[in-house]
N, C-alpha and C positions, 0 to 999 in steps of 0.2 A: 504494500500500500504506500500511494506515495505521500511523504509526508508536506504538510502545510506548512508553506512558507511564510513567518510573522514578521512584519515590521514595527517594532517599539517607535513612538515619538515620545523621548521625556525621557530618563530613565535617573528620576529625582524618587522619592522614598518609596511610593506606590510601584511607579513605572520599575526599580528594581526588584521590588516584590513577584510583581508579574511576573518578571524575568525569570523568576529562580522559580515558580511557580510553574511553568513551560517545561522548563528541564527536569522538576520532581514530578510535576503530576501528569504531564501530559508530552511527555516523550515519543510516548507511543504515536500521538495524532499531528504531532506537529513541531519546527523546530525554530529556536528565534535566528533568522537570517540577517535582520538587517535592524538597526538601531540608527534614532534620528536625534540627536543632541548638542547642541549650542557650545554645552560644555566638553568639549573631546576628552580631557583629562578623567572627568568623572565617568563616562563612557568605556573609556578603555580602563579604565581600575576597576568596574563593573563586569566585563567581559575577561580580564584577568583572575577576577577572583573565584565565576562562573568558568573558567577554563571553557570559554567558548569562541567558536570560530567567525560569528557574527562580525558583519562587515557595517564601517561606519560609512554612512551613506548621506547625504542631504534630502530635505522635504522631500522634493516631486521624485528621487529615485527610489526612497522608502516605499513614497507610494504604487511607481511604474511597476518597480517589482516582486510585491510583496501579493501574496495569496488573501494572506489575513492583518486585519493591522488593527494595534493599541495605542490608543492617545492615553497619555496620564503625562497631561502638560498645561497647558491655559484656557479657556473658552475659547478666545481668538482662535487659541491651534487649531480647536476641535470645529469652526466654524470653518475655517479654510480647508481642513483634512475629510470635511463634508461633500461643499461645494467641488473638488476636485477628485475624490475617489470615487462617492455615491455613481457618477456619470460611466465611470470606468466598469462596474458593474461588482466592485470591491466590498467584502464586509467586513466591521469593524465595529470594536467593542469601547466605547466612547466614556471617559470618569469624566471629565468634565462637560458634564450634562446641561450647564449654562449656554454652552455655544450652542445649543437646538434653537435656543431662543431668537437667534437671527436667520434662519432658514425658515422658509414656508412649507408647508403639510403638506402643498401641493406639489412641491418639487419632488418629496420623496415617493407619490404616487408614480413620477413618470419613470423611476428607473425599479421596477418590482425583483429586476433581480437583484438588486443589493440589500444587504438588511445590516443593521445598525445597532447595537447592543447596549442596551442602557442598564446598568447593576444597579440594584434596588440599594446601596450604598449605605452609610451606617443607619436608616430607621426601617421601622419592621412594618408590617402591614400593607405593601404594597401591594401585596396580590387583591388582598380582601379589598383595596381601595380599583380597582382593577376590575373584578366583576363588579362592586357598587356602580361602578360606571353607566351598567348595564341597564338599571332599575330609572336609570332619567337624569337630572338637572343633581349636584351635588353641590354641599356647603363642605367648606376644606380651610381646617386651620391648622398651624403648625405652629409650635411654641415649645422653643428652640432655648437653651439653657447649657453655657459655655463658661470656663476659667477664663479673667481677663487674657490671657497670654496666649490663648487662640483666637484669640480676635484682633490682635495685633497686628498692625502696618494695612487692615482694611481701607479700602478707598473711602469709605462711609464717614471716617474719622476726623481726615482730610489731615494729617497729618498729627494730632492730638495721639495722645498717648491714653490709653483705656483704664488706668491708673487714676487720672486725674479727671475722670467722668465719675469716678465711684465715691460713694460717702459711709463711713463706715465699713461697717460685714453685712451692711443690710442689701437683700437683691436689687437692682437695678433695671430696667427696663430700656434698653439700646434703642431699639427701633420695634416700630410697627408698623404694618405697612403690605404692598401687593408680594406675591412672591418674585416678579418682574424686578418690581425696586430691590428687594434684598439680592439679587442676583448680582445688582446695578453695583449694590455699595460691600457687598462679600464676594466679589466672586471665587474668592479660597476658602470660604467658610460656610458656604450654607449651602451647599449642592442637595442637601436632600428638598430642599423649597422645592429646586427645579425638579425632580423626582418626582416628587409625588405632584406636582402642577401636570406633568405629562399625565401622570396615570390616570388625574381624577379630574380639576374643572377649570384646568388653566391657569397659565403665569399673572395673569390679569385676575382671576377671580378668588386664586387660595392667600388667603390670611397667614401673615405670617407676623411674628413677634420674637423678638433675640434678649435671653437676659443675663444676665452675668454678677458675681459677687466674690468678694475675695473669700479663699478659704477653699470655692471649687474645683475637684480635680478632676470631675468627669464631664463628657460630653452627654447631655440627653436630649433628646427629641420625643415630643409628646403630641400624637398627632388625636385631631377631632374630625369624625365625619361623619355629616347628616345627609340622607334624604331616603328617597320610597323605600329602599331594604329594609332599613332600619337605624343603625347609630352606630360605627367604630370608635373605641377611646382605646388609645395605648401607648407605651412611653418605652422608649430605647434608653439605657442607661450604659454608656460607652466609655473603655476605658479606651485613655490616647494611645494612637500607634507607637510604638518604642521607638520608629524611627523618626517620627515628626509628631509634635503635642497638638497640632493644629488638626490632623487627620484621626478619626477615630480608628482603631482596629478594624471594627465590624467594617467601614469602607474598604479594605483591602481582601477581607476575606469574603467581600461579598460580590466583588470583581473575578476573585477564584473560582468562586462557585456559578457564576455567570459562564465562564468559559467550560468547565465541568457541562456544564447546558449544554452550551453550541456541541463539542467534542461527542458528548456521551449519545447512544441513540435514545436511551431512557430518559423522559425531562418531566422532570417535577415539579408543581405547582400551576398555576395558572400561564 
């Protein structure tokens, strides 16, 4: 069987997760070929420590010759690694789920053989918000609960340090706002907004709210969903990636388990 040829764009704390994730788990179906990274040094200490043969490549050659391709780099990337592969008839498993938000629905109708992978990333319930779908018109809120120091160097901030927004150990309330907006002013920090905006009633309509206090060490997300099925409540309580405090764990292993999906013939859940 011949194996699948991946091209990494990013291969920053996630992007080398994936990496090593390719070569334990999924050797069998597929191999990383080509890696796309700004930083060459961190690429090739990545690929030395991985004892891999991956060749480092720029944008458009990762994309020309890549079978299968991982973004875990910026929305921008994941907007251009859209608009340029999706055409080419390429599938690709996309973490920063912000950048859907500049493509139209309609573009991805016109190329039906490519398909797009979006991991349900660090909060739970996205299947159930997924058939709710089904039942009509959905109310969708998400209320999002972070340690100052993932929330750090946000554009939202405008350069303010998130330190000197807080009073006391008492909680604080960030923002509130469309999930569109928090995309606008986190876009390294709130990817599950964009998540669950796809799955259930849009960037424009789901409610989202960020709060923060000193003292926290976990990431949680607590999502709310009303209409004709009936009512989801449920809350992700995340510890941070070992490799980046900003990234929850559960986002990395839920990008694993994403490709586990595509690979496997067996696929579970909705």
């Amino acid at each position: 069987m011949k194996k699948v040829q991946v091209g990494l764009i990013g291969c920053g704390a996630i992007g080398a997760r994936l990496a090593q994730a390719l070569q334990t788990h999924f050797s069998e179906f597929a191999r990383l070929a080509y890696i796309c990274e700004h930083r060459t040094d961190k690429a090739r200490d990545l690929l030395k420590k991985m004892h891999s043969r991956a060749e480092l490549a720029d944008f458009d050659e990762t994309i020309e010759y890549s079978d299968f391709l991982i973004e875990a780099a910026t929305p921008d990337l994941a907007t251009n690694l859209i608009s340029k592969a999706v055409p080419l008839g390429k599938s690709m498993l996309i973490m920063s789920v912000g950048g859907l938000l500049a493509v139209s629905p309609r573009f991805f109708r016109k190329y039906p053989e490519s398909s797009v992978l979006c991991p349900s990333g660090a909060v739970v319930g996205i299947d159930g918000v997924l058939a709710a779908r089904e039942s009509g018109p959905l109310k969708v809120k998400l209320i999002t609960r972070k340690p100052p120091e993932a929330l750090e160097g946000a554009p939202y901030f405008k350069g303010k340090k998130v330190a000197g927004l807080l009073k006391g150990r008492s909680p604080v309330c960030l923002f509130r706002g469309t999930a569109e907006q928090a995309v606008a002013g986190f876009p390294k920090n709130i990817n599950v907004s964009m998540i669950l905006s796809l799955a259930g009633s849009g960037a424009k309509k789901t409610k989202v709210e960020i709060w923060t206090a000193r003292g926290w060490s976990r990431n949680e997300h607590e999502v709310q969903v009303e209409g004709k099925f009936g009512k989801i409540e449920c809350r992700t309580s995340n510890v941070p990636s070992p490799d980046n405090p900003k990234t929850s764990y559960l986002a990395v292993l839920s990008a694993i388990a994403c490709l586990r999906k595509y690979f496997y013939s067996v696929k579970i859940g909705t």
